[in-house]
Every structure is written in structure tokens, then in C-alpha cells.
C-alpha positions as CSV (number, residue, x, y, z in Angstrom):
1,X,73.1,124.2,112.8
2,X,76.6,122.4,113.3
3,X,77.4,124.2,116.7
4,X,75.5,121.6,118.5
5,X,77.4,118.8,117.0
6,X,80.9,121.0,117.6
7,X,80.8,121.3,121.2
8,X,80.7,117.5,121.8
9,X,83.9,116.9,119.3
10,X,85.8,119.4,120.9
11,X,84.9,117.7,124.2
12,X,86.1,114.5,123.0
13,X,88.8,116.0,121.0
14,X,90.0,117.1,124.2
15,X,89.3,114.0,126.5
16,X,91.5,112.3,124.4
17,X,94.2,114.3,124.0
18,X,94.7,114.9,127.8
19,X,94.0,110.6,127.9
20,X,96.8,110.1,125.7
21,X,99.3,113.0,127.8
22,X,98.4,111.8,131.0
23,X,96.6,114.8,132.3
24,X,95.0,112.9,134.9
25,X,94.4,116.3,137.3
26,X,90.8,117.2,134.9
27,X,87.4,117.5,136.7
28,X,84.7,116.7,135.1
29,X,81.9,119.4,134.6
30,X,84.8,122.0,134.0
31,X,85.8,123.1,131.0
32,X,89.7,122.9,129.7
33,X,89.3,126.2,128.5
34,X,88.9,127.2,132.3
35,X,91.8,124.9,133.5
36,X,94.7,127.1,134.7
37,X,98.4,126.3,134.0
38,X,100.8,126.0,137.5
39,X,102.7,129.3,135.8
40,X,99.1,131.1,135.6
41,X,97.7,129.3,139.2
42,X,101.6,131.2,140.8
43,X,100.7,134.5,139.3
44,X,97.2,134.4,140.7
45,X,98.3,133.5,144.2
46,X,101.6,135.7,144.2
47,X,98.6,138.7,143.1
48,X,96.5,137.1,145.6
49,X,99.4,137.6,148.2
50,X,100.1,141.1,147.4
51,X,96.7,142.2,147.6
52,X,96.1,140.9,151.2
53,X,99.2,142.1,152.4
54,X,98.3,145.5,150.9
55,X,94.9,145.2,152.9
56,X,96.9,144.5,156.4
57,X,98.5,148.4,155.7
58,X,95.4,150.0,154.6
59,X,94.6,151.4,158.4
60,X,98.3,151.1,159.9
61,X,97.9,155.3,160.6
62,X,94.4,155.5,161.6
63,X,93.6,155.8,165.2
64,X,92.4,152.6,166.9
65,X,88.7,153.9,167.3
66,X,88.1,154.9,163.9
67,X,88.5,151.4,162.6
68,X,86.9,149.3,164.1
69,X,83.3,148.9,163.5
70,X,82.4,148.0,167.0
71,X,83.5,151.5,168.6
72,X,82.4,153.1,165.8
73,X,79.1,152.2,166.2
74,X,78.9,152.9,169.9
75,X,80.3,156.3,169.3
76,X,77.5,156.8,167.3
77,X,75.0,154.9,170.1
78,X,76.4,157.5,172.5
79,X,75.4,160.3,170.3
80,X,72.2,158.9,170.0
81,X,71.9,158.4,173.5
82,X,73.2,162.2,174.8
83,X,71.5,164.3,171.8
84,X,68.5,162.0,170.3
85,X,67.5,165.5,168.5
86,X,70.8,166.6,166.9
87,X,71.4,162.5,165.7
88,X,67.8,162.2,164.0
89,X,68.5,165.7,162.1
90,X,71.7,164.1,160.5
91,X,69.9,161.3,159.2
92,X,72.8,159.0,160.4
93,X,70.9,155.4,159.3
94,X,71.6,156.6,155.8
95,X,74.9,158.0,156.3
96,X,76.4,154.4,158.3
97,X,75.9,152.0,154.9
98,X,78.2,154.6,153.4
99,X,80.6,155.3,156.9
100,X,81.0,151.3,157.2
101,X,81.5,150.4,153.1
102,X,85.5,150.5,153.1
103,X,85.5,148.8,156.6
104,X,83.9,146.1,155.5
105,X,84.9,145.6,152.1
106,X,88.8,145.3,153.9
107,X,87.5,142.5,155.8
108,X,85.8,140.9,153.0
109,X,89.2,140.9,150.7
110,X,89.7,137.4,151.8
111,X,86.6,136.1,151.8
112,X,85.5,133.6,149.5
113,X,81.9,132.0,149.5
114,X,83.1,129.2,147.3
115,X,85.5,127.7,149.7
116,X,84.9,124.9,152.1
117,X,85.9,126.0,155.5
118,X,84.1,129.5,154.6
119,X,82.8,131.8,157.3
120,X,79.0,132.7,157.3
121,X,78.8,136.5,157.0
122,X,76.4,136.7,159.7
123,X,79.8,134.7,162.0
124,X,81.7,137.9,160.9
125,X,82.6,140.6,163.3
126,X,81.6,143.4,161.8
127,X,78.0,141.6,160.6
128,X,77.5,140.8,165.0
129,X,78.4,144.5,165.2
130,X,76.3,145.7,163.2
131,X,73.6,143.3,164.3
132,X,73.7,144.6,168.2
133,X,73.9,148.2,166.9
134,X,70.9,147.7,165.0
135,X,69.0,145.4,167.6
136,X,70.0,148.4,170.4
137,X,68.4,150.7,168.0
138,X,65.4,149.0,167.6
139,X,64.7,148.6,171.6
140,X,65.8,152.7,172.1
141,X,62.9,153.2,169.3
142,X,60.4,151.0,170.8
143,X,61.0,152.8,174.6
């Protein structure tokens, strides 16, 4: 098998040629292959751009209640609250993952667990919201 003995030529192959151009901007433990050019590294953050600034519009028409997980949440805490019966029957724990899903995932666009300077998900807003709703729930159960 001469795949074995390849990969280590074309590694060397490689050190070499960027040794001999200069290419002094390599970090080991990452391949070449994965290296992006500046032209490619522009298009990815001009896309990168776009797609955030498309996020910021996403909820420019929706009412100011409707989203933000907070007040969402004690909307549905005060329906809880006034009619326990009629919030049990529409099985609303199941129905939240699915209500909360596009709220989240707008404030997640950004996010990026490989940076430095990242934010724990349990730091986020909407996680501490969810948290309180859930803890509240837990202490209405236990009355």
C-alpha cells in the first residue's frame, strides 16, 4: 500500500514549496488543502456580512411581543396561571421547542463555538429565559 508513504511526500512536497515562496502565514496541524486564499477569505466574510444583516430584518414587522422569547414565555406563564385546564389540554411543553426554533436559531446566526471570546449558550438570553420559564414551571408543579 503506497498511500501511506504519499501523504508524507505531499506534506513535504508542500512544506517546501511554501519554504521556498515565503508563505510564512501556514499553521501547523492544518492542511494546505484547507488554507483559504484572501479572494476566497473576502467572499466568505462579504457572505458572512450579508447573512447577518439579512438576520437584523428577519422580525422588523412583527410586533414587539411576539419576538422576544422572554414575553413570549410569560404569555404562556399567564395562561398557565389563569386556565391550568385549558393549557395542559394543548400540550404546550411539546408545542414551545417548536414555537421557540426560528427565535433561537436568529440569535444563534452569529454564534460560533470555535471562537475565543465565545458566549456560553447557557450566558445567552434566550437560554436564561428559557431557564426561569422552565424553573417557574417546575415550582407551579411541585405546589
Amino acid at each position: 500500500d503506497n498511500s501511506s508513504e504519499f501523504i508524507p511526500k505531499c506534506r513535504t512536497c508542500r512544506r517546501q514549496v511554501r519554504e521556498q515562496s515565503g508563505a510564512g502565514d501556514h499553521h501547523e496541524g492544518l492542511s494546505s488543502d484547507e488554507e483559504l486564499t484572501p479572494t476566497e477569505m473576502d467572499e466568505f466574510q462579504k457572505s458572512k456580512d450579508n447573512v447577518l444583516e439579512d438576520s437584523r430584518k428577519i422580525f422588523e414587522d412583527v410586533h414587539a411581543d411576539f419576538c422576544d422569547i422572554r414575553k413570549i414565555l410569560l404569555k404562556f406563564q399567564e395562561w398557565k396561571e389563569k386556565f391550568p385546564d385549558s393549557y395542559c389540554d394543548a400540550y404546550i411543553s411539546f408545542c414551545l421547542p417548536k414555537l421557540l426554533n426560528p427565535l433561537i436559531r436568529v440569535q444563534l446566526i452569529s454564534w460560533n463555538p470555535l471562537e475565543q471570546n465565545i458566549t456560553e449558550l447557557e450566558e445567552m438570553p434566550w437560554f436564561r429565559a428559557i431557564e426561569e420559564f422552565s424553573d417557574a414551571e417546575n415550582v407551579s408543579e411541585s405546589k
